[in-house]
Biopython code that builds the backbone (N, CA, C, O; Angstrom):
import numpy as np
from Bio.PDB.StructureBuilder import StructureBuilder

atoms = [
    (1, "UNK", "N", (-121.005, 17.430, -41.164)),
    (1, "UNK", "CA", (-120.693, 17.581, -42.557)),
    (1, "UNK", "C", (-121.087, 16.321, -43.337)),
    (1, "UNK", "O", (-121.789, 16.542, -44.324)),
    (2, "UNK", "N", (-120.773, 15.047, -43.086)),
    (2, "UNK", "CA", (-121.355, 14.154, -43.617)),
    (2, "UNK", "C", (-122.612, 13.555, -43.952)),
    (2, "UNK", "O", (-122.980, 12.938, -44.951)),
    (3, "UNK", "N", (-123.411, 14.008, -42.469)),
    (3, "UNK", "CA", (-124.580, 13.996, -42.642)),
    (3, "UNK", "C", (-125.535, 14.795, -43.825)),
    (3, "UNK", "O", (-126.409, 14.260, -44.508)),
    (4, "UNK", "N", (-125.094, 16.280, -43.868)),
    (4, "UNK", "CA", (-125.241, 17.007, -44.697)),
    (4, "UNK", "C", (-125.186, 16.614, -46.172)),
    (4, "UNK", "O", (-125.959, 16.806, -47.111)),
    (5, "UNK", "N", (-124.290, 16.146, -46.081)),
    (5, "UNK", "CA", (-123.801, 15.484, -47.735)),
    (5, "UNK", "C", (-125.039, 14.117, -48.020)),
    (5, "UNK", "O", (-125.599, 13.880, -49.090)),
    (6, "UNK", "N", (-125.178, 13.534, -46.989)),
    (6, "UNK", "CA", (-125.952, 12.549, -47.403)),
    (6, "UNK", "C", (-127.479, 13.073, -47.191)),
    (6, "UNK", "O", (-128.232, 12.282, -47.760)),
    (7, "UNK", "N", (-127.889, 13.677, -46.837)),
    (7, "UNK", "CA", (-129.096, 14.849, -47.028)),
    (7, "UNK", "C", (-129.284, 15.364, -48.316)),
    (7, "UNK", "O", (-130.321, 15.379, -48.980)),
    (8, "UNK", "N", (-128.242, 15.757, -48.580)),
    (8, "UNK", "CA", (-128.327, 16.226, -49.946)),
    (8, "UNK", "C", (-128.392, 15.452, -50.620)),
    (8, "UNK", "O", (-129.551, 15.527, -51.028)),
    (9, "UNK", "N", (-127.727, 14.315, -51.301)),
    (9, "UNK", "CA", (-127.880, 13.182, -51.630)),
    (9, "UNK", "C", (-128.999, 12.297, -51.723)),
    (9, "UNK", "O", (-129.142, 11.382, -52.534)),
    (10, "UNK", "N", (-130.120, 12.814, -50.417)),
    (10, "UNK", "CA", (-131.245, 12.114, -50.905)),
    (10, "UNK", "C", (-132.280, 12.707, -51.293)),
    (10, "UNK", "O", (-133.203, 12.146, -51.884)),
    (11, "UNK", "N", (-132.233, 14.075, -50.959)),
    (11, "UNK", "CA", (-132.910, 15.231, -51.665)),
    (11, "UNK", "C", (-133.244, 14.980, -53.191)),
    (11, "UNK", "O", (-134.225, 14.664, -53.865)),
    (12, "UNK", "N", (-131.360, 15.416, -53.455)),
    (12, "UNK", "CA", (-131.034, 15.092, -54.862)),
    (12, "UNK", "C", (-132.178, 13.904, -55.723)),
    (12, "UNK", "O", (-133.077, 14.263, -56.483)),
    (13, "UNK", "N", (-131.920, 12.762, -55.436)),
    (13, "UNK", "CA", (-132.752, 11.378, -55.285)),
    (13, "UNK", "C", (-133.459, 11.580, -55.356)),
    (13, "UNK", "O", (-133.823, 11.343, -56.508)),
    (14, "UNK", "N", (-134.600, 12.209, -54.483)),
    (14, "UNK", "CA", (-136.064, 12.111, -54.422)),
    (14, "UNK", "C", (-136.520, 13.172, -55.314)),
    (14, "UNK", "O", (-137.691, 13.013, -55.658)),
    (15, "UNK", "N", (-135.992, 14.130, -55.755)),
    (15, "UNK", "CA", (-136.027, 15.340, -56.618)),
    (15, "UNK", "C", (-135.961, 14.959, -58.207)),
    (15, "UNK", "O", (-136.317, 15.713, -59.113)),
    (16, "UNK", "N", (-135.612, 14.084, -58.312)),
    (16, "UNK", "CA", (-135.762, 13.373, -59.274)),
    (16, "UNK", "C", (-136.206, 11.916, -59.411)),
    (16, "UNK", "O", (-135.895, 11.018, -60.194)),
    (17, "UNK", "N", (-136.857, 11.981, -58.602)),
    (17, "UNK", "CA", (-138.020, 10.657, -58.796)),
    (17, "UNK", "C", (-137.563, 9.146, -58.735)),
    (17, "UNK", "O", (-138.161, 8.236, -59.312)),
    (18, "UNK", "N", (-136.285, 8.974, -57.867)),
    (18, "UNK", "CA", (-135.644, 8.068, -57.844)),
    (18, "UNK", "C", (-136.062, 7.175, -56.021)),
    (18, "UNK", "O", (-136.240, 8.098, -55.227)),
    (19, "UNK", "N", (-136.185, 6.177, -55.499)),
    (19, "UNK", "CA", (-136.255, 5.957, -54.339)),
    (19, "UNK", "C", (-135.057, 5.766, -53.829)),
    (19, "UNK", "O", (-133.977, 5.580, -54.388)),
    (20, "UNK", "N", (-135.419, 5.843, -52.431)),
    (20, "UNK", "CA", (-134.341, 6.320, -51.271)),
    (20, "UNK", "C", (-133.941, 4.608, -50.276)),
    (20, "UNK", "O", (-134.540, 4.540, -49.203)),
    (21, "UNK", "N", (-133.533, 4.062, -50.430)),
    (21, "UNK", "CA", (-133.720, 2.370, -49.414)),
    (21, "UNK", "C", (-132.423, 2.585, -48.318)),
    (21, "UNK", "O", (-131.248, 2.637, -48.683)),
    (22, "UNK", "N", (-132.850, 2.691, -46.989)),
    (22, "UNK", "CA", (-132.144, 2.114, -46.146)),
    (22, "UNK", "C", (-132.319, 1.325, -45.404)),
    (22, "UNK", "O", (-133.127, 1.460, -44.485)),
    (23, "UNK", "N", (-131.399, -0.039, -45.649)),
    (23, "UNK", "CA", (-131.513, -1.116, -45.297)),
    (23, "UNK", "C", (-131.594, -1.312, -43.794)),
    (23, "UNK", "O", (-130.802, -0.871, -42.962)),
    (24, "UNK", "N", (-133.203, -2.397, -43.475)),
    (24, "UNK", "CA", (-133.415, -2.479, -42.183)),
    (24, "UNK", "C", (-134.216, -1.046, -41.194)),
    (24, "UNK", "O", (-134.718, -1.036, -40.070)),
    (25, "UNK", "N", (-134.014, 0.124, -42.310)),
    (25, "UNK", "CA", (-135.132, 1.121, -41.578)),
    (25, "UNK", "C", (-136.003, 1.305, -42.195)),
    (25, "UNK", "O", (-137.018, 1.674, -41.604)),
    (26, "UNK", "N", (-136.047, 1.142, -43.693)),
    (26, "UNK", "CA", (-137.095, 1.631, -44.439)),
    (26, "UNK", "C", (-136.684, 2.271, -45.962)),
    (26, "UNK", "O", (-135.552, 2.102, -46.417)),
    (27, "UNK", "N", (-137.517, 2.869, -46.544)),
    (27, "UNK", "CA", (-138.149, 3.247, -48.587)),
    (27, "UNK", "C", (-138.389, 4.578, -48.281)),
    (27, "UNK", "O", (-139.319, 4.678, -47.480)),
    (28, "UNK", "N", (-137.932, 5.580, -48.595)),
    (28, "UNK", "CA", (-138.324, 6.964, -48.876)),
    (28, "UNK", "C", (-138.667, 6.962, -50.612)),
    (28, "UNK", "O", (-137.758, 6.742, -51.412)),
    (29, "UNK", "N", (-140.074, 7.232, -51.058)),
    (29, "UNK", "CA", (-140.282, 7.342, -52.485)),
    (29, "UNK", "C", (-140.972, 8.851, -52.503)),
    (29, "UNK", "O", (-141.092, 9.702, -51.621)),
    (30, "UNK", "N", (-141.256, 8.819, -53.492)),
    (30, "UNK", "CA", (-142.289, 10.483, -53.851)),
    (30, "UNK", "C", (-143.399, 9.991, -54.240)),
    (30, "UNK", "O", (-143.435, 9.246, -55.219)),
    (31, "UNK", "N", (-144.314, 10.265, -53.658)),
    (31, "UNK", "CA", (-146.033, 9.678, -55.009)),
    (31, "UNK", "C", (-146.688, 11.194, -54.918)),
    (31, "UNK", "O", (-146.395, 12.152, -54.203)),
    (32, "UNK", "N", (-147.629, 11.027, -55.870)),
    (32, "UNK", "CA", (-148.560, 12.033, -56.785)),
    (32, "UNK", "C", (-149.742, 12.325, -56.120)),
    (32, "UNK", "O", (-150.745, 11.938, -56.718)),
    (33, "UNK", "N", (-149.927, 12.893, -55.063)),
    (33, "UNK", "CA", (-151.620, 13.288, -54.967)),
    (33, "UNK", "C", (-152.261, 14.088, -55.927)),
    (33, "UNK", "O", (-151.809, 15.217, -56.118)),
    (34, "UNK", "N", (-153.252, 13.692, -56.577)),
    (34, "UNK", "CA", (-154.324, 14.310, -56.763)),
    (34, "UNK", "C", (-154.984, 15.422, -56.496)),
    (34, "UNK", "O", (-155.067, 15.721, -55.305)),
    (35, "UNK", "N", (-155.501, 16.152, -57.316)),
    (35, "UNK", "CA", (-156.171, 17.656, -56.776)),
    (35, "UNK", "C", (-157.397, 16.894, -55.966)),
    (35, "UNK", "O", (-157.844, 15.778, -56.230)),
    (36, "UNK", "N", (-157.878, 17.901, -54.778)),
    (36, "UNK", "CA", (-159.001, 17.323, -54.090)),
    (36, "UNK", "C", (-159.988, 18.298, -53.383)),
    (36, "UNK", "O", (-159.909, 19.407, -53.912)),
    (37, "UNK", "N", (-160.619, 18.270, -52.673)),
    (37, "UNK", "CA", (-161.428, 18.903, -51.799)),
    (37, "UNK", "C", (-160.945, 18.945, -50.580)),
    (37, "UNK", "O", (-160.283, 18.014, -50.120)),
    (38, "UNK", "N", (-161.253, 20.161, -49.837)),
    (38, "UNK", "CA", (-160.113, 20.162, -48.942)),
    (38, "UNK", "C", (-161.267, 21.472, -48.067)),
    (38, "UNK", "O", (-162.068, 22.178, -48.680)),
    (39, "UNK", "N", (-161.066, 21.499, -46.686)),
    (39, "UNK", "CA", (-162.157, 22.293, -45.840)),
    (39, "UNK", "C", (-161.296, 23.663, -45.423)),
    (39, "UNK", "O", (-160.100, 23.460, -45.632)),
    (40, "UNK", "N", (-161.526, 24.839, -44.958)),
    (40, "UNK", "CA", (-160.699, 25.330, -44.329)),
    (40, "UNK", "C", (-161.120, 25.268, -42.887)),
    (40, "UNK", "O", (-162.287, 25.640, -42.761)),
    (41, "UNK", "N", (-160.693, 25.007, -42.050)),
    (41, "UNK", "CA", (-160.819, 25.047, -40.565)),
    (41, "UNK", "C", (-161.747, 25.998, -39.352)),
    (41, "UNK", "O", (-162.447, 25.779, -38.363)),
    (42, "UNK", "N", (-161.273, 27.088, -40.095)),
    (42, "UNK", "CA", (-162.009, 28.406, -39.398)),
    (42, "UNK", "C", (-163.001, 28.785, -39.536)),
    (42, "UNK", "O", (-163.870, 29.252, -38.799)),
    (43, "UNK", "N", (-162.798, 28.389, -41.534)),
    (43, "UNK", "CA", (-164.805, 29.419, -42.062)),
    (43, "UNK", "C", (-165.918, 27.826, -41.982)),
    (43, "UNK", "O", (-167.096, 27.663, -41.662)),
    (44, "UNK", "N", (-164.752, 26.822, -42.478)),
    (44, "UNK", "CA", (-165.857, 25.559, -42.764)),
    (44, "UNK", "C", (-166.168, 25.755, -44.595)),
    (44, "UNK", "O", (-166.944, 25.079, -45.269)),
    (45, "UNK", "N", (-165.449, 26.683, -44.975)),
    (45, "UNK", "CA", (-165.768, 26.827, -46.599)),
    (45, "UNK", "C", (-164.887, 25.685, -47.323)),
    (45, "UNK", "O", (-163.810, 25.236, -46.932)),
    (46, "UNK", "N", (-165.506, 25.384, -48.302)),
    (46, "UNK", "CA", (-164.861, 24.027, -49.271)),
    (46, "UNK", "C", (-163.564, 24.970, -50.014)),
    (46, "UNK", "O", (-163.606, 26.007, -50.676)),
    (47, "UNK", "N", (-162.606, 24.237, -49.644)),
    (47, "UNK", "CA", (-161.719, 24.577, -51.117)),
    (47, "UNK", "C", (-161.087, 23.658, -52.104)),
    (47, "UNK", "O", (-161.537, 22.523, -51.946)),
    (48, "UNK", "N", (-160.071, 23.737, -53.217)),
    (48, "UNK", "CA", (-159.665, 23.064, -53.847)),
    (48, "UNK", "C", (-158.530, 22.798, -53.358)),
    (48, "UNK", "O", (-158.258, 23.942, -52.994)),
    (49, "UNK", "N", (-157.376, 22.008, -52.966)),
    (49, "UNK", "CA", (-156.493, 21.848, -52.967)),
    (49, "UNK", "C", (-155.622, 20.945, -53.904)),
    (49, "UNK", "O", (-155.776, 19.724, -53.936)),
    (50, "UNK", "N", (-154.565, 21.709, -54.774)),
    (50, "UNK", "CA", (-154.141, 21.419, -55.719)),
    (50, "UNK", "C", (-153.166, 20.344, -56.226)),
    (50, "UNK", "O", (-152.065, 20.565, -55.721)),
    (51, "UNK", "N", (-153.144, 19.412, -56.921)),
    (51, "UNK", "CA", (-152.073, 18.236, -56.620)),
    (51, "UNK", "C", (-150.651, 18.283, -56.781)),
    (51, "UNK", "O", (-150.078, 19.117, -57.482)),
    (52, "UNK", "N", (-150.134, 17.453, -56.180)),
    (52, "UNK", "CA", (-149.096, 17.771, -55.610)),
    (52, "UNK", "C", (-147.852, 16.956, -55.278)),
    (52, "UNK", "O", (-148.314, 15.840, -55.514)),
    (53, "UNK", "N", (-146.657, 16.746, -54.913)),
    (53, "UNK", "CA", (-145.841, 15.591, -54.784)),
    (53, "UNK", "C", (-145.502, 15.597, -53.987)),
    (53, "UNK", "O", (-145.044, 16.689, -53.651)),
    (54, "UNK", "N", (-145.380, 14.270, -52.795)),
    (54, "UNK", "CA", (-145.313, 14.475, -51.669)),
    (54, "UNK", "C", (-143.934, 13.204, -51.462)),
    (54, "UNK", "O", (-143.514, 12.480, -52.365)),
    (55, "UNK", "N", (-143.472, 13.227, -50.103)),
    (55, "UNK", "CA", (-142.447, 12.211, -49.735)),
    (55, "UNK", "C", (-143.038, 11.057, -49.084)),
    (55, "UNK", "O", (-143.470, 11.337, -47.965)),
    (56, "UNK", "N", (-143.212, 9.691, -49.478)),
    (56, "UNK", "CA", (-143.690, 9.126, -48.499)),
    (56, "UNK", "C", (-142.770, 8.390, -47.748)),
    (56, "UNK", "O", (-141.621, 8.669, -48.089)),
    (57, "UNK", "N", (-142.849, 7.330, -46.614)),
    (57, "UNK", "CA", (-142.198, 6.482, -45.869)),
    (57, "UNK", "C", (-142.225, 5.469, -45.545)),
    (57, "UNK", "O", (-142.825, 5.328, -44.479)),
    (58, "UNK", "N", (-141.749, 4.395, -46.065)),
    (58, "UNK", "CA", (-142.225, 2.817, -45.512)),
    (58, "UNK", "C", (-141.323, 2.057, -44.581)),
    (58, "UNK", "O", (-140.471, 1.331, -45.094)),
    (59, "UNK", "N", (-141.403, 2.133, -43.351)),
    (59, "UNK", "CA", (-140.716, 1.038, -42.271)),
    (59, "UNK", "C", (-140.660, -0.273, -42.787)),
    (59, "UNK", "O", (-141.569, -0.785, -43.442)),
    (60, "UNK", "N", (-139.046, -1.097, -42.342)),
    (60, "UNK", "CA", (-139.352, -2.115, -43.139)),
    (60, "UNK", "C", (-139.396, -3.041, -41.809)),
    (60, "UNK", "O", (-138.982, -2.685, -40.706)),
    (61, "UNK", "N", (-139.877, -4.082, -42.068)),
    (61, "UNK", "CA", (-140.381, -5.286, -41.247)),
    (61, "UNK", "C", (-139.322, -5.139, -40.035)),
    (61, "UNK", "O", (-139.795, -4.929, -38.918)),
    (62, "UNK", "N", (-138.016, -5.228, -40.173)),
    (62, "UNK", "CA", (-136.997, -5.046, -38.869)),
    (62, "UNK", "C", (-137.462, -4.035, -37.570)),
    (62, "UNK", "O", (-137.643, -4.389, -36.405)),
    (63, "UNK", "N", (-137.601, -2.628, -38.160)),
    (63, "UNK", "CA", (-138.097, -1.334, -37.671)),
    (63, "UNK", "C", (-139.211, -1.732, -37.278)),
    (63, "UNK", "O", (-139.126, -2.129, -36.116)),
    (64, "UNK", "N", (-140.347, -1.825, -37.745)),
    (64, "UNK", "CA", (-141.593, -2.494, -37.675)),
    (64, "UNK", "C", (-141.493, -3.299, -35.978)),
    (64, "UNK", "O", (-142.074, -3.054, -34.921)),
    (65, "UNK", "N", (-140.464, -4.331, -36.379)),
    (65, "UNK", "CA", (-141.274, -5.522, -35.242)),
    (65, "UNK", "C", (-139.810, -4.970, -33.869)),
    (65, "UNK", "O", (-139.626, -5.692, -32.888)),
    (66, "UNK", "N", (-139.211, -4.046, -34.018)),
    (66, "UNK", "CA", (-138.341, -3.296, -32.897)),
    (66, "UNK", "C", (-139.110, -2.517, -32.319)),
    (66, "UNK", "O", (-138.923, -2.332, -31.116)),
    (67, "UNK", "N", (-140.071, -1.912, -32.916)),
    (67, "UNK", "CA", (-141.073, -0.903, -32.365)),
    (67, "UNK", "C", (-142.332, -1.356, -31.220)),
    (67, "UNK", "O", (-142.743, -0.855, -30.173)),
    (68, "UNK", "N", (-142.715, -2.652, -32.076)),
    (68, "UNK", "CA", (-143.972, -3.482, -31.340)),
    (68, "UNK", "C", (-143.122, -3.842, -29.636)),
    (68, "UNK", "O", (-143.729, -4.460, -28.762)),
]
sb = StructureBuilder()
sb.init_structure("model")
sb.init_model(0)
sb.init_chain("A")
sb.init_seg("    ")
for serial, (resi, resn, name, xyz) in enumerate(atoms, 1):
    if name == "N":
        sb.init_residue(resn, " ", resi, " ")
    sb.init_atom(name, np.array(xyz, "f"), 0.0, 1.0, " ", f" {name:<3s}", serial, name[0])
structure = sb.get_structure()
């Protein structure tokens, strides 16, 4: 249940264009891709793929050098 709540909570957050910081793991933000060119796999035909908002993730230096 708590977890849940704080899920939602960052949903909430990122749903409105706010960043996400937890200290010592990392930055959850939203950025803007661009419409682009984009292949389909099967035929090899070009398509458009349309822009879009995505979640990104930044490890912070702690996480980072626990991992190495």
């Amino acid at each position: 249940m708590t977890i849940d709540l704080f899920l939602t909570a960052m949903k909430k957050g990122l749903a409105s264009g706010d960043t996400v910081e937890l200290r010592d793991f990392g930055v959850l933000r939203v950025r803007s891709r661009s419409t682009r060119k984009g292949r389909n796999p099967r035929t090899g035909e070009t398509v458009s793929v349309a822009a879009k908002r995505v979640v990104y993730f930044k490890q912070s230096r702690i996480l980072k050098g626990k991992i190495k």
